[in-house]
N, C-alpha and C positions, 0 to 999 in steps of 0.2 A: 336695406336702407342706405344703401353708399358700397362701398370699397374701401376695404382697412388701408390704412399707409406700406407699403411696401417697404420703407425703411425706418430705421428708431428717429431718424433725424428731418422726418416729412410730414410736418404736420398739415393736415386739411379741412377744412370748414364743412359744414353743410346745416342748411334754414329747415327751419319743418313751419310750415304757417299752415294753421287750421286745421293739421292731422293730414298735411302734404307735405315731401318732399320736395324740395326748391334745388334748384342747379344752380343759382347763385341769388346771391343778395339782389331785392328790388333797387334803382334808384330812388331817394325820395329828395325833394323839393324844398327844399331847407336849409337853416348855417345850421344845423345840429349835427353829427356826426350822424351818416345812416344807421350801424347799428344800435346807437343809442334810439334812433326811432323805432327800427323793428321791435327791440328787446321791451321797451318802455311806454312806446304809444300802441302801436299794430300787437304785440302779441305774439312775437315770434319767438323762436327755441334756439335756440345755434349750442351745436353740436361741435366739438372739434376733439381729433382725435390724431394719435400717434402709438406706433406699434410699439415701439419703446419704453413710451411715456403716460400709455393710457389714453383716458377721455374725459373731457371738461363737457359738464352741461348748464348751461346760462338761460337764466328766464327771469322775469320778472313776476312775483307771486301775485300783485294786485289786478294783473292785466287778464286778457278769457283766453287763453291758453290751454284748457282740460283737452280740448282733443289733441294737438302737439305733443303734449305731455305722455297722454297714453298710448301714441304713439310710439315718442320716444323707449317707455316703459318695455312694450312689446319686441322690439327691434332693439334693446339694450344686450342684448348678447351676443350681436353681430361686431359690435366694438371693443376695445380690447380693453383690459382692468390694469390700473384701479380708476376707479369714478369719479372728478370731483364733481360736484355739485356746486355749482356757483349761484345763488339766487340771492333777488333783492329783495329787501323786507326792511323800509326804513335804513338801507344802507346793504351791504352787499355781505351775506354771509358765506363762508365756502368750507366745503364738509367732502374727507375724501374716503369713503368706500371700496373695501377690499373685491366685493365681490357682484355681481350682476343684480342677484335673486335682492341681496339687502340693498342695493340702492335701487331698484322698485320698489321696495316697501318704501324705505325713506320719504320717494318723490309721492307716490300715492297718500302719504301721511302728508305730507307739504301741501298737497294737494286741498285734503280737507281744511286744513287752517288757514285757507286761501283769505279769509275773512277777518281775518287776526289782527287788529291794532296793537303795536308797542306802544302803551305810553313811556315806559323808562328806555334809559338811551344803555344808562349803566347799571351792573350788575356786579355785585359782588357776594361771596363767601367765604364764612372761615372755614380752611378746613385743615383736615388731620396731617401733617406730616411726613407724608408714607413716602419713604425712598424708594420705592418701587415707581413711581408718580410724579415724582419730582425731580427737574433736570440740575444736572451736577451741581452747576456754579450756585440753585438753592439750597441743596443739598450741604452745601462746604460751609454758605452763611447761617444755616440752620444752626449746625451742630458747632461752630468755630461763636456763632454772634458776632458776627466781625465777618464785615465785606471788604473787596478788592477795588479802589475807587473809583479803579477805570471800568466799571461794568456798574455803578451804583448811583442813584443821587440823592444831595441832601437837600432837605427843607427843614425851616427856620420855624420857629415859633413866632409871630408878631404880635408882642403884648400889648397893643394897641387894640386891636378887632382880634382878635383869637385866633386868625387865621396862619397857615403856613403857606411859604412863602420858596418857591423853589430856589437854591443858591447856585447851585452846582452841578453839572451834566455829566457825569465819565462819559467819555468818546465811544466806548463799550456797549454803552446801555440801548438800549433798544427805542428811547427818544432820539438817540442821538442818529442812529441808524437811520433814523426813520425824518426827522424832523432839524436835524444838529444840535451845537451843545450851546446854544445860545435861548436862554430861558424864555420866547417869546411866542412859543409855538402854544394852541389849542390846548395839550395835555396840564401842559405850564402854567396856563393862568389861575390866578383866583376867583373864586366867587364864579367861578360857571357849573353848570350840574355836573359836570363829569367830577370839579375839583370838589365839590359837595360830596358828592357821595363815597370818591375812592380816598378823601381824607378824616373822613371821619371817625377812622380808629387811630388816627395818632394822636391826639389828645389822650387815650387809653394808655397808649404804649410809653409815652414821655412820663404818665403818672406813675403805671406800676412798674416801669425799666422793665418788660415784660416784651421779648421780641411775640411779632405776630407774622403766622402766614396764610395765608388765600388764595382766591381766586378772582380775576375780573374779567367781565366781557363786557365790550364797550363798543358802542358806536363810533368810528373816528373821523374826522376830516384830516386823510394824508394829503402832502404835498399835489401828486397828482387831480386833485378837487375830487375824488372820489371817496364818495363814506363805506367806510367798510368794519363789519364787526372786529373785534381782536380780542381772539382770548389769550388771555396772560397770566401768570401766577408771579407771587410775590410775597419778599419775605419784609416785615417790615422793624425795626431793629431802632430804639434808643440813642438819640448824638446828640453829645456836645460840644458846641462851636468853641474855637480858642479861645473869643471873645467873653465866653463865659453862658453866650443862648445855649436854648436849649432845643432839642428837634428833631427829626429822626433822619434816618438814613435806610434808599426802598433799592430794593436789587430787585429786579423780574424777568421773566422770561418768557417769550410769546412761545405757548404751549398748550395743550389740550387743557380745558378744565370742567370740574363737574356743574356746570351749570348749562342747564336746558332753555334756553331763550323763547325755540319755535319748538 
């Protein structure tokens, strides 16, 4: 199916359309970027890999791709591990694989639920606490109830509509990473479903002073305009403001969690 990369620091492309190997990308005829047309309209796979670094596999799950696929399936051991798996599905999810044998099955299993609508964008759970599972800096907030502000942020109670209301970004935090510390980005607003669903336990937590932690996967629109799932874990923790509000304070961390979307 190709030639592995010859160095850790070479990485190389290669198309599969219709359960064939391609030598290079078609031209197409378009303002769209071409790979966005192969991967999105045509139905093509692209493969890139590195001896160093592994192999990324990108496809679009709505499009007819099954021969490409099981292609790639068959010829997955000619490339080097670990595997990610890049696929879109209402937004781009990406899953990486230690091993050849299970990321065949993975894809074979993607495969079936090629049919699959999301209606929800966002996902969450509570779950158990288990330090084995959970990355340090939740781990410290867990057991201290008390975050470090530069990795935290708070939100407000507004007695007006009930809602909460983001004040404050630590530089740390993985919005800020991702979006800056300036409260106007997508995760930030009010009243959108993402702010619907992943706030719906702090009303809980300001009631019983009762820290909470979980899990979320969510659809996002990064900076780049691209939607991509993001699982994150979070601990979420009782605040109150100088002023006298009341409201909590959330630390998270983009991390594995137990929820199965696809």
């Amino acid at each position: 199916m190709g030639q592995v990369a010859e160095t850790a620091e070479e990485w190389r492309s290669v198309w599969i359309d219709e359960g064939r190997l391609l030598s290079q990308l078609p031209a197409f005829d378009a303002d769209v970027p071409s790979e966005d047309i192969a991967i999105h309209r045509r139905g093509l796979v692209k493969v890139t890999f590195s001896l160093g670094f592994g192999t990324v596999i990108s496809w679009n799950v709505f499009t007819p791709n099954w021969s490409s696929l099981y292609y790639v399936m068959e010829s997955l051991h000619l490339y080097p591990a670990p595997y990610n798996l890049q696929y879109y599905l209402a937004g781009w999810f990406s899953e990486t694989i230690e091993e050849a044998r299970l990321a065949r099955d993975r894809i074979h299993g993607l495969i079936a639920k090629s049919d699959v609508h999301l209606l929800a964008r966002t996902y969450v759970k509570e779950a158990d606490p288990d330090p084995s599972s959970m990355p340090p800096l939740l781990q410290d907030a867990w057991a201290d109830r008390a975050v470090k502000p530069d990795y935290s942020i708070d939100c407000v109670h507004d007695d007006h509509d009930g809602r909460f209301k983001v004040m404050r970004i630590g530089p740390g935090s993985p919005i800020a990473k991702l979006w800056g510390i300036f409260p106007v980005s997508y995760p930030c607003l009010m009243g959108n479903p993402y702010d619907r669903v992943v706030s719906e336990i702090y009303p809980q937590v300001v009631k019983t002073g009762e820290a909470h932690y979980g899990h979320v996967y969510a659809a996002m629109a990064l900076p780049d305009r691209k939607v991509r799932w993001m699982p994150y874990q979070r601990v979420v923790l009782p605040h109150r403001f100088p002023d006298g509000r009341m409201g909590v304070t959330v630390i998270s961390e983009v991390s594995p969690v137990d929820i199965q979307v696809v």
